[in-house]
C-alpha positions as CSV (number, residue, x, y, z in Angstrom):
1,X,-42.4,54.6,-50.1
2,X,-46.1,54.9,-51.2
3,X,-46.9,53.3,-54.3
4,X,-50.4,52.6,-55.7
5,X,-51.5,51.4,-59.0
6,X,-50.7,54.0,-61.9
7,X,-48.2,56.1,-60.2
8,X,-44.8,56.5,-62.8
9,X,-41.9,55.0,-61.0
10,X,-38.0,54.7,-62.4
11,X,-35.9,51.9,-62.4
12,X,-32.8,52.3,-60.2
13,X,-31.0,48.9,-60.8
14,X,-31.1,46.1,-63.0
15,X,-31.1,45.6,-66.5
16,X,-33.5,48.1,-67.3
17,X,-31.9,51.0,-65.4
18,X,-32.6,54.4,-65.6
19,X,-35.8,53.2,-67.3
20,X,-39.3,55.3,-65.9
21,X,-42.9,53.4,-66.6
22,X,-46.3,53.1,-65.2
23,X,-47.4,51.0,-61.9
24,X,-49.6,47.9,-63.5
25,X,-50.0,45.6,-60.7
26,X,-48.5,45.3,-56.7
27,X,-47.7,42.3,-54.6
28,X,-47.4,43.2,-51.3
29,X,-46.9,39.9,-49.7
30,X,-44.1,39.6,-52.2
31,X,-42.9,42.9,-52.1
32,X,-43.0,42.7,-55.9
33,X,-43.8,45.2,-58.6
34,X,-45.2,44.9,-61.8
35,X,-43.8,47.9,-64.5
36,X,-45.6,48.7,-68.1
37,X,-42.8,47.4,-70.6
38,X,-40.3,46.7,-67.6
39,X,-38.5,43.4,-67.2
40,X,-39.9,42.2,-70.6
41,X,-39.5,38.5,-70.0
42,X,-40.7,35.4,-73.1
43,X,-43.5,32.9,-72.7
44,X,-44.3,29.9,-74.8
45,X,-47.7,29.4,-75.1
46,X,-49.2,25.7,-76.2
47,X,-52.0,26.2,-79.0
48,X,-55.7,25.9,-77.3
49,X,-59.2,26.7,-79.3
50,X,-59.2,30.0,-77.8
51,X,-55.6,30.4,-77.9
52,X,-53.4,30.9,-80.8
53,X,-50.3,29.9,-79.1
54,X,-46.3,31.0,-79.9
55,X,-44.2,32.4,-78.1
56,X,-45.5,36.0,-76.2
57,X,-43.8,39.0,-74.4
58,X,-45.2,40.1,-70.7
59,X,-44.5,42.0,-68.3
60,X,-42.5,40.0,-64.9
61,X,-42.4,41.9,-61.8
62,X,-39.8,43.4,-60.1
63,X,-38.6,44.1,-56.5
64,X,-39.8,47.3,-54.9
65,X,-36.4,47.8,-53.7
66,X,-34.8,48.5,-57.1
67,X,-38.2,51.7,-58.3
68,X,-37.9,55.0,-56.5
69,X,-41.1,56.8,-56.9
70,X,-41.4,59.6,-59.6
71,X,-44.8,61.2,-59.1
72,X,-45.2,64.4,-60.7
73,X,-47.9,65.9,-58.1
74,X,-44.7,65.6,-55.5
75,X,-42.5,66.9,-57.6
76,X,-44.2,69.9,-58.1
77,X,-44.9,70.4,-54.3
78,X,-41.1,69.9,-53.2
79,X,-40.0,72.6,-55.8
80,X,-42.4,75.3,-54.7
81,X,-42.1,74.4,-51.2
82,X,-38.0,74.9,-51.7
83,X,-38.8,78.9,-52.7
């Protein structure tokens, strides 16, 4: 499966199943993904002078095994290809 950064991808297990969102950030090493708004996960944050501190939502990654790619450019080619 080819996945680069930016490409729309849909979640195909998991807690957020059946979900679809944009390609933020890949670790390959890991084989890990990183989804916009996908696997919402909460961090506590201790107050610093630049930082307000609290408790934050983010983003956690996710295995590549559980996205199936959802580009639109190779949707379009298989269905005209099909004619």
């Amino acid at each position: 499966m080819i996945l680069k950064k930016g490409i729309q991808v849909k979640i195909i297990s998991g807690k957020d199943k059946g979900k679809t969102g944009e390609v933020l950030e890949i670790n390959r090493k890991a084989e890990k993904i990183k989804i916009k708004s996908i696997g919402m996960i909460k961090r506590h944050l201790k107050p610093t002078k630049e930082n307000k501190g609290g408790i934050i939502s983010k983003e956690s990654f996710i295995h590549l095994s559980n996205v199936k790619n959802i580009d639109e450019k190779k949707v379009k080619k298989k269905v005209v290809a099909k004619k």
